[in-house]
N, C-alpha and C positions, 0 to 999 in steps of 0.2 A: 504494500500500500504506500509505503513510503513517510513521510518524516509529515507529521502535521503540524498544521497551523493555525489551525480554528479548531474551536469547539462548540457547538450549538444545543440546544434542552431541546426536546421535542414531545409532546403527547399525541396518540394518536388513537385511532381506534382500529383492530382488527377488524377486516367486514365479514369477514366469515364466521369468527368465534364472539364478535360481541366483545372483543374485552382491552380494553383500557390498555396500553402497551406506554412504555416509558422509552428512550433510548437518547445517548448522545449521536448527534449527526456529525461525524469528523470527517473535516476537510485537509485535503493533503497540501503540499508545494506545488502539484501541479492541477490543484482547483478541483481535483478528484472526488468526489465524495460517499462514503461508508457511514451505516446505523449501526448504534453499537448498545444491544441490549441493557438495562439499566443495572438486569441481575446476572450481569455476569461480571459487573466492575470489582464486586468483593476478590475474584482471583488475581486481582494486578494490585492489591491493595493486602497481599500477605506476611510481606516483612515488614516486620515492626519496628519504626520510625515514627521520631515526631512530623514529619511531613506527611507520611501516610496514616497515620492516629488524628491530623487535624484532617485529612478528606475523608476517613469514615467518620469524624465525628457532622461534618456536612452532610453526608449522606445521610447518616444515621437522624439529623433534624430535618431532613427533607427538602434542603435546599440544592437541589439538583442544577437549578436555573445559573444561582449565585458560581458553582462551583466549576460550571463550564464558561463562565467568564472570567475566574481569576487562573483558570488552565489557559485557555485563549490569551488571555495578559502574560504568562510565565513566558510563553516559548516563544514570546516576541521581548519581553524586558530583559536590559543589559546581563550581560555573560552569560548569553543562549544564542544558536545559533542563527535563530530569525531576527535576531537584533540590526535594525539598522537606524544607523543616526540621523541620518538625514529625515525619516520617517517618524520617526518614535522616539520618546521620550523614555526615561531610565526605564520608567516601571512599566514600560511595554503600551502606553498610549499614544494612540496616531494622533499627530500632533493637529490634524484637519478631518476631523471626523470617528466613525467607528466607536467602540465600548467608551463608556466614559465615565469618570466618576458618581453621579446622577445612577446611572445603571446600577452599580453596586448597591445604592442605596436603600432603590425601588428595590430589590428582592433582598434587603436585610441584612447586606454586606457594611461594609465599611474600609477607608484606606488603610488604616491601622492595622484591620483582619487580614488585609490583602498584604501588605507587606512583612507581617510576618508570614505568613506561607509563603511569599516570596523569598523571605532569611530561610526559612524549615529546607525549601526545595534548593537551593542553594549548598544549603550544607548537609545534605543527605542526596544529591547528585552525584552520579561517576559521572564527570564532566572530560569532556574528550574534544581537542582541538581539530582531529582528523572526522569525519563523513564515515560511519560503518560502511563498508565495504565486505560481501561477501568475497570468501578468498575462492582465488580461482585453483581449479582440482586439474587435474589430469583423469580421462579417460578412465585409464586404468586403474584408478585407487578405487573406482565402484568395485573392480572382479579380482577375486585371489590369484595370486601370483602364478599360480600351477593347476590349471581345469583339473576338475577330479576328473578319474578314472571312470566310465561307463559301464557301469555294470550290466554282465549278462542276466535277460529272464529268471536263470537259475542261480545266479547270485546274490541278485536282489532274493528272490523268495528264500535262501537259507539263510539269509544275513535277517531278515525278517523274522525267519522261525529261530535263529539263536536268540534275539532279543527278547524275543514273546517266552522263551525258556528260561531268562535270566532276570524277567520283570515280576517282583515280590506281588503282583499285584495283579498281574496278566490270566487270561483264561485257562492257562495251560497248567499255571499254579496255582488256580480255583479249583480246577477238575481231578488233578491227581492229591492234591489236599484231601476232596472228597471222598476220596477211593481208600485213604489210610486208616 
């Protein structure tokens, strides 16, 4: 999906089941956009960190709205890589439009709340001046070094019936168990 840049709250309704759905709408670098179920955010939120102890405690008050604007704000404010000066201000507002403080307020935030999760995520970051880059493989690291051998019809079937002889657990030691 690639590196995002936005984060959006969305409600909506299933038309089939009737039922209320939650999800973030994440927008990538290249304007891409992905839903990303509400209840599936607990699995990215399992090491325990003060940065991640204050986005479950957002979650957990139900400010869903708040939370995907102070993420939207991180991964644009200073020492992240969507930071750009000319554009944006330290703590990630475009300096002509877009989230603004006002925002925070309506859903219950505050600058104060935002910059500390801004210090939390900061110092509970593995921050990296290089772009993750998948490494590139060679072909051959998929297949072992040396094809196995092909076994014949009759080698498979006795390589088969040695195992089924030698498994605690197998039929062949069900049945003569039985017999004793």
């Amino acid at each position: 999906f690639g590196q995002i840049v936005q984060c959006d709250f969305l409600v909506g309704t299933n038309l089939k089941t009737k039922i209320m759905t939650e999800s973030f709408e994440l927008t990538n670098e290249d304007n891409r956009t992905g839903l990303f179920d509400i209840q599936l955010l607990d699995m990215f939120l399992k090491e325990q960190n003060a940065f991640t102890a204050k986005c479950g405690q957002l979650i957990v008050d139900k400010k869903f709205k708040l939370l995907s604007l102070y993420l939207s704000l991180l991964v644009k404010s200073k020492k992240f890589r969507n930071h750009n000066e000319d554009l944006l201000n330290d703590d990630g507002f475009c300096k002509d439009g877009g989230i603004q403080v006002q925002d925070l307020t309506l859903h219950f935030g505050s600058m104060e709340e935002y910059r500390e999760l801004l210090k939390l995520a900061l110092d509970n970051a593995s921050l990296s001046d290089q772009p993750s880059q998948p490494k590139k493989r060679k072909i051959t690291e998929f297949f072992d070094k040396e094809p196995s051998k092909k076994l014949t019809k009759y080698e498979m079937t006795e390589k088969n019936f040695q195992e089924e002889l030698q498994d605690d657990v197998g039929v062949e030691k069900f049945h003569s168990d039985a017999y004793e």
